[in-house]
C-alpha positions in Angstrom: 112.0 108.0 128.9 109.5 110.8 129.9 111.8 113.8 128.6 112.2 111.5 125.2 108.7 110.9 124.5 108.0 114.7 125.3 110.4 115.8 123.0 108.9 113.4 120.4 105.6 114.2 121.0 106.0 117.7 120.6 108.0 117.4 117.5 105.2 115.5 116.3 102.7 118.4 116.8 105.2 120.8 115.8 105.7 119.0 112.2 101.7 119.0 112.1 101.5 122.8 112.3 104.5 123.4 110.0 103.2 124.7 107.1 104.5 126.3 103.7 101.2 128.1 103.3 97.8 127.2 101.9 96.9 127.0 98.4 93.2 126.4 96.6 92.9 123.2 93.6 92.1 125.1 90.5 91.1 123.8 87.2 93.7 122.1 85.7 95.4 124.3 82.0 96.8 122.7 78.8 99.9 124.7 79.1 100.2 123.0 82.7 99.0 119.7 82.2 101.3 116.5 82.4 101.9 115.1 78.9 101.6 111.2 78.4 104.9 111.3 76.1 106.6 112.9 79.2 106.8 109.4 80.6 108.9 107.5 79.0 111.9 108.3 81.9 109.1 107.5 84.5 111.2 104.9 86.1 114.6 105.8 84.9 116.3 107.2 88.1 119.8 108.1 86.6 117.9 110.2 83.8 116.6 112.0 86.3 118.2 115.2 88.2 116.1 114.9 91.0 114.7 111.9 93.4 112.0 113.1 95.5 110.2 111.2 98.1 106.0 111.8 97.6 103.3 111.1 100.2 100.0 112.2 101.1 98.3 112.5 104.8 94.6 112.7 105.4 94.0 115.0 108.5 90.2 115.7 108.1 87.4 114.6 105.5 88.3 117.8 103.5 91.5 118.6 103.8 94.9 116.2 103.2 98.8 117.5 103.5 101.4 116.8 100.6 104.2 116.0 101.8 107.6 116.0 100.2 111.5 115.0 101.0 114.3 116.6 98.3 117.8 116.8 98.9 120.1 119.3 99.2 122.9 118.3 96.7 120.2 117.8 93.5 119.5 121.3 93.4 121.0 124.4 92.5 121.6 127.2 94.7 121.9 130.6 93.5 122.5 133.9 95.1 121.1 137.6 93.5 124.2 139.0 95.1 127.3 138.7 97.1 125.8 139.4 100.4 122.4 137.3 99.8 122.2 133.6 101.1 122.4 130.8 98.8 119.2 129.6 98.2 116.5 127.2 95.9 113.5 127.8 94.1 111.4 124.7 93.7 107.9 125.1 91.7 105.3 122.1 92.5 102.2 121.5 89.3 100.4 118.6 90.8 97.6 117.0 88.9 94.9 115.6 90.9 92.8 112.9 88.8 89.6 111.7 90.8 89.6 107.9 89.7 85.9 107.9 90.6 84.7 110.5 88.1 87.5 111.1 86.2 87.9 114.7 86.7 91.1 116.3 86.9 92.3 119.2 89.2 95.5 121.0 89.3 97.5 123.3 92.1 100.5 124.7 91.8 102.8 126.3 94.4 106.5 127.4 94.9 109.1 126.5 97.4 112.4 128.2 98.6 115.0 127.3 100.4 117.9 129.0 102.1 121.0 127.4 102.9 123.8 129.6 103.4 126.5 127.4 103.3 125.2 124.7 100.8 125.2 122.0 103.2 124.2 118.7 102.2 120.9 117.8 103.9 117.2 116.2 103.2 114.8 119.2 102.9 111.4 118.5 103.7 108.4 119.9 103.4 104.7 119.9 102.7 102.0 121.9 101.9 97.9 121.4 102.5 95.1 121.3 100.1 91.3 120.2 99.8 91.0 116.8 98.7 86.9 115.6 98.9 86.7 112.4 100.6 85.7 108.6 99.6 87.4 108.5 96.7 91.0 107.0 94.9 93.2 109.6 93.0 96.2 109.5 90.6 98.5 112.0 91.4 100.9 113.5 88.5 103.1 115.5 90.2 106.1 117.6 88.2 109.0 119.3 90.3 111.0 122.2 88.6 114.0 123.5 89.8 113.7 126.7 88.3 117.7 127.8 89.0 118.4 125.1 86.6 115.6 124.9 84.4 115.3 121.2 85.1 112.1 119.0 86.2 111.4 115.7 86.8 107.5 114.2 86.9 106.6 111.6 89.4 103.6 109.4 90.4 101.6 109.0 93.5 98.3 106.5 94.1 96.3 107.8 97.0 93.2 106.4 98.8 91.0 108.7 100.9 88.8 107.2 102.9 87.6 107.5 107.0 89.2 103.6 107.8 92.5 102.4 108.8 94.4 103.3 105.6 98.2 104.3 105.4 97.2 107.6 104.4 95.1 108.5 107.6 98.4 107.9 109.6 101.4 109.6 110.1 104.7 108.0 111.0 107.6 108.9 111.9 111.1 107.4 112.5 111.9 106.9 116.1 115.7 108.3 115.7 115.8 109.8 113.1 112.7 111.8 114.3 111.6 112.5 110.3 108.4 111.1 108.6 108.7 108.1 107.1 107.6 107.9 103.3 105.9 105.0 101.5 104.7 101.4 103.3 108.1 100.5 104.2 111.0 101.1 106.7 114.2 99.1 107.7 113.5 96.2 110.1 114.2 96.4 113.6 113.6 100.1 113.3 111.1 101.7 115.8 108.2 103.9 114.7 105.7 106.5 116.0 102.0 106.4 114.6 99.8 109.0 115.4 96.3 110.4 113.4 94.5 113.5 113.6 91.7 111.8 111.6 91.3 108.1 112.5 90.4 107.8 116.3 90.4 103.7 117.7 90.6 102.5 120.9 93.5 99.6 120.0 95.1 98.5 117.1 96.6 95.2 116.5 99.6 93.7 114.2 100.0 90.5 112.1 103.3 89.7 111.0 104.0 87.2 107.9 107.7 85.6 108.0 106.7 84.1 104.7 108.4 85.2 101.6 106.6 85.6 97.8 108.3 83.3 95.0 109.4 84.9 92.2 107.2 85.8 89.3 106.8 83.1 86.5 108.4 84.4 83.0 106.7 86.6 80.7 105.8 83.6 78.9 104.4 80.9 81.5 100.7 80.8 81.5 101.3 80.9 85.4 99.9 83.7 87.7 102.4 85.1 90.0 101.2 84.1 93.9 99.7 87.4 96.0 98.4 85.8 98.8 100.6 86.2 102.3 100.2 83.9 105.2 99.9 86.2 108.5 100.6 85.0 112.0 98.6 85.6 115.2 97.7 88.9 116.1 99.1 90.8 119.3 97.6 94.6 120.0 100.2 97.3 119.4 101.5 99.4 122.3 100.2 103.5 122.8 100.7 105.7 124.9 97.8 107.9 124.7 96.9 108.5 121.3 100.7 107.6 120.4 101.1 104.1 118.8 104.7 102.5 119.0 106.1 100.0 116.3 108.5 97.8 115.1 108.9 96.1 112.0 110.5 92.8 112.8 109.5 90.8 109.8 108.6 91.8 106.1 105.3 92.4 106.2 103.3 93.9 109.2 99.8 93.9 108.6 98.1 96.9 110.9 94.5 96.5 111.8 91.7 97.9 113.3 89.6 96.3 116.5 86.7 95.0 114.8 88.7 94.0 111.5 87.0 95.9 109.3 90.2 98.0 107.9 93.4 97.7 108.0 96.7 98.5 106.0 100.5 97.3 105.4 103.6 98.4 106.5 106.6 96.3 105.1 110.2 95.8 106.7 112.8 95.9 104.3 116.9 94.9 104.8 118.8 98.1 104.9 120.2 99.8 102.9 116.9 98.7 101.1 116.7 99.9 97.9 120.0 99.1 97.7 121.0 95.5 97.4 124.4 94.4 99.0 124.3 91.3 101.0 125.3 88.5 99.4 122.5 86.4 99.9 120.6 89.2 98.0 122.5 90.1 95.2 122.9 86.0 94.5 118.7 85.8 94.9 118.4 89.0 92.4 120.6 87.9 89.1 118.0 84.7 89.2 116.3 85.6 85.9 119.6 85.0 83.8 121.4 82.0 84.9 120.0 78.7 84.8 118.4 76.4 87.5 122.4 74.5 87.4 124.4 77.7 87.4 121.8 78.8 90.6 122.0 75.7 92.2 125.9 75.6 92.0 126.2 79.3 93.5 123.8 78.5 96.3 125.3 75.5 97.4 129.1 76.4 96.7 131.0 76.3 99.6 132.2 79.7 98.0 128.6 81.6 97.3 130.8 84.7 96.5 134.1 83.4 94.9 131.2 81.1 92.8 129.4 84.8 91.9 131.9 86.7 90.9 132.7 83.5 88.5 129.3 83.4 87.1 130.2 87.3 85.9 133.5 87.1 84.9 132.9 84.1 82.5 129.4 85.7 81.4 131.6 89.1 80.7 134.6 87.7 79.4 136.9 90.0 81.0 137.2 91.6 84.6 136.4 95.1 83.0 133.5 94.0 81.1 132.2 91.9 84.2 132.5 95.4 86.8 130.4 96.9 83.7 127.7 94.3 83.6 127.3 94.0 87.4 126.9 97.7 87.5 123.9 97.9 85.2 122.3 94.4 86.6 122.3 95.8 90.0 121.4 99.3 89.3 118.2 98.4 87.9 117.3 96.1 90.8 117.7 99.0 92.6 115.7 101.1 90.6 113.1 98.4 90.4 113.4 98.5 94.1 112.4 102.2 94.5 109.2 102.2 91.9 107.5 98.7 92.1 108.0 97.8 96.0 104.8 96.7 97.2 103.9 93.6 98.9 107.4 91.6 97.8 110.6 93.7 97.2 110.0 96.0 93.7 112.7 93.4 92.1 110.4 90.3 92.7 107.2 92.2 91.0 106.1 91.7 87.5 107.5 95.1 86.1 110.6 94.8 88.0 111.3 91.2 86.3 110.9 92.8 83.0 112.8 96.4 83.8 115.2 94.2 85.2 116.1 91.6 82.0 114.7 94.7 79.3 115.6 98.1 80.9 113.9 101.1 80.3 111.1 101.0 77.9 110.7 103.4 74.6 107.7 104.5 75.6 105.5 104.2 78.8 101.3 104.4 78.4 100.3 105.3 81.9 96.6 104.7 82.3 94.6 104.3 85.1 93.8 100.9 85.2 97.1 99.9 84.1 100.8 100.2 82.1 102.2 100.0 78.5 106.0 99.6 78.0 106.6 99.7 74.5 110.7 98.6 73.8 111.4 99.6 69.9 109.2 101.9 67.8 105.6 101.3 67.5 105.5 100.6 63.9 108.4 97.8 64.0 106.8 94.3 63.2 109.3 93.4 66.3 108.8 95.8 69.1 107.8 94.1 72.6 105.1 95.7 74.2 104.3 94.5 78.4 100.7 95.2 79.3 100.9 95.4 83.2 97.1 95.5 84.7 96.9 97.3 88.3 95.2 94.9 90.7 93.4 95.9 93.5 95.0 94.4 96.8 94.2 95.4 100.5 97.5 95.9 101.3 99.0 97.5 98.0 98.6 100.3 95.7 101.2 99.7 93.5 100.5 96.0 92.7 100.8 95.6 88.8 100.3 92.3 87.0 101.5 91.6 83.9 99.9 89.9 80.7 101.4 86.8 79.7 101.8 85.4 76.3 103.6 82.8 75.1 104.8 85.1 72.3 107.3 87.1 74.6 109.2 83.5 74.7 111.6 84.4 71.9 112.3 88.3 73.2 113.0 86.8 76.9 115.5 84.6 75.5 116.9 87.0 72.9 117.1 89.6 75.8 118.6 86.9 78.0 120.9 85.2 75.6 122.5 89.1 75.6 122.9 89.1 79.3 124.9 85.9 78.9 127.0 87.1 76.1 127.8 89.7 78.3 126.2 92.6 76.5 123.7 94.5 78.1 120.0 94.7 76.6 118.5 98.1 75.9 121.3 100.2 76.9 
């Protein structure tokens, strides 16, 4: 037990110190800047080439780390010559937009890495830049692969602040020994949480069994319900300045002594994003069947046989029903992997509508909230979602949408196709 928390320990500090080099925010050029119109793949993960994971940690007031997980087999390895090692060339153009004062900064650095015998691995890395404190920021961040000429642009919120906020914490995976990215891991798994900026004498968890309904339709005049129900507090274990953790329920509420701060981590059912237990991929085709056609695959006797019915008479054919599944379930995914916040990413407001719609036309990204626009502006029967951004203590990425009672005939038109076995907006 010693020897293990040694080893962990000083892989800890050893990850701290790893560095790719230090680089200097400059001001931000137009021939560098993110375009709005680039957007419009912004949660499309098979048009995209590469899937990074994103996150930022606060280690002083000035000064934060961005860190970065790619993998191996999305990039393209080149040699100059026969004897050189395989390797990749990554370029990084982050822009940093101060939601405070609305200034925009840019940096810009390159990453290589060697792998001689193109193995397929997570690469991870980071690199450290001033960041002025008290503040929110939108971070745009585009990754090129300059071997193949490809890039893919990405979006990060980040708070930074001196409380208890995910950002002043760094956690990392018991086993696996690797950072964990985002607010959520698999349940049952056990996590290290250290800080080189937030200093308490105890922490303390709250843990909520409770689980979200889904959102209403785009049409109710009905709010979708935030608020979670946490459960008596117990103080987390340490060892030193070492905190140990476990997510054993969906959402694990971390908090500071006096209750003054305190931020979310959220267990999720592996292979979370993927969905693949029954009992999930019934709960996730909700939005097209009826209350009946629900009720009869919850309570059959069969739950699958009664599932795979559902498709095949929705389909019409086997074929057409492996095609349809396919599609319904990738974008649960996908919905999964950019709107997971304080309820899985399927049961939030854009994934209902990514889910039923697809992929938007167009995508207005603003501060304060989203535009999907599905069909061209200028047709008298384009759908356009307003999603406002909501400010939640345990959430960045908690979008709400506008509901109208005029998206009632596009839900059903876009549901009417599910159930006629064609697939909207593909």
């Amino acid at each position: 037990m010693n020897y293990t928390l040694k080893r962990q320990i000083n892989y800890l500090i050893g990850f701290l110190l790893l560095s790719t080099g230090l680089f200097a925010i400059s001001s931000c050029s137009n021939s560098g800047a993110i375009k709005a119109d680039q957007q419009r793949n912004l949660y499309d993960w098979e048009a995209k080439l590469i899937h990074p994971e994103l996150m930022v940690y606060h280690q002083s007031t000035d000064s934060s780390t961005f860190y970065f997980k790619l993998f191996s087999d999305e990039l393209l390895y080149t040699r100059s010559g026969p004897e050189d090692p395989f390797s990749a060339r990554m370029k990084f153009f982050l822009e940093v937009k101060d939601l405070k004062t609305g200034s925009i900064d840019s940096l810009e650095f390159n990453y290589y890495d060697i792998n001689p015998e193109q193995e397929s691995r997570q690469i991870i890395g980071k690199h450290r830049f001033k960041l002025k404190d008290l503040t929110y920021y939108d971070l745009r961040i585009k990754i090129t692969d300059l071997s193949r000429k490809t890039s893919v642009i990405e979006r990060l919120r980040v708070e930074k602040s001196p409380g208890l906020i995910r950002e002043n914490m760094l956690i990392i995976d018991d086993e696996t020994l690797a950072p964990v990215f985002g607010n959520y891991s698999g349940v049952g798994r056990s996590l290290l949480m250290s800080s080189d900026r937030y200093q308490a004498e105890k922490l303390s968890i709250s843990e909520s069994k409770s689980d979200l309904p889904l959102p209403p339709p785009p049409y109710s005049y009905s709010e979708p319900k935030l608020d979670l129900g946490l459960e008596q507090e117990e103080e987390l274990s340490s060892i030193g300045e070492l905190y140990l953790l476990s997510l054993d329920s969906s959402i694990n509420v971390i908090r500071s002594a006096d209750g003054l701060s305190s931020f979310a981590l959220f267990g999720r059912p592996q292979p979370y994003p993927e969905v693949r237990e029954l009992d999930q991929l019934i709960q996730s085709m909700r939005y097209i069947t009826s209350r009946s056609e629900f009720k009869k695959i919850t309570s059959s006797s069969y739950p699958k046989k009664a599932l795979d019915e559902f498709w095949i008479e929705t389909a019409g054919t086997k074929e057409k029903a492996r095609s349809l599944i396919r599609t319904y379930y990738r974008r649960v995914r996908e919905a999964n992997i950019y709107f997971s916040g304080i309820t899985e990413g399927w049961k939030s407001d854009r994934g209902l509508v990514h889910i039923v719609f697809g992929n938007p036309n167009k995508i207005i990204v603003e501060s304060d909230k989203e535009i999907w626009v599905y069909g061209e502006d200028s047709n008298i029967s384009a759908l356009t979602f307003t999603f406002r951004k909501k400010t939640h203590p345990y959430s960045h990425n908690l979008y709400v949408l506008d509901r109208s009672a005029l998206y009632k005939p596009g839900w059903d038109q876009a549901v009417a196709n599910w159930r006629r076995g064609r697939v909207f907006s593909e």
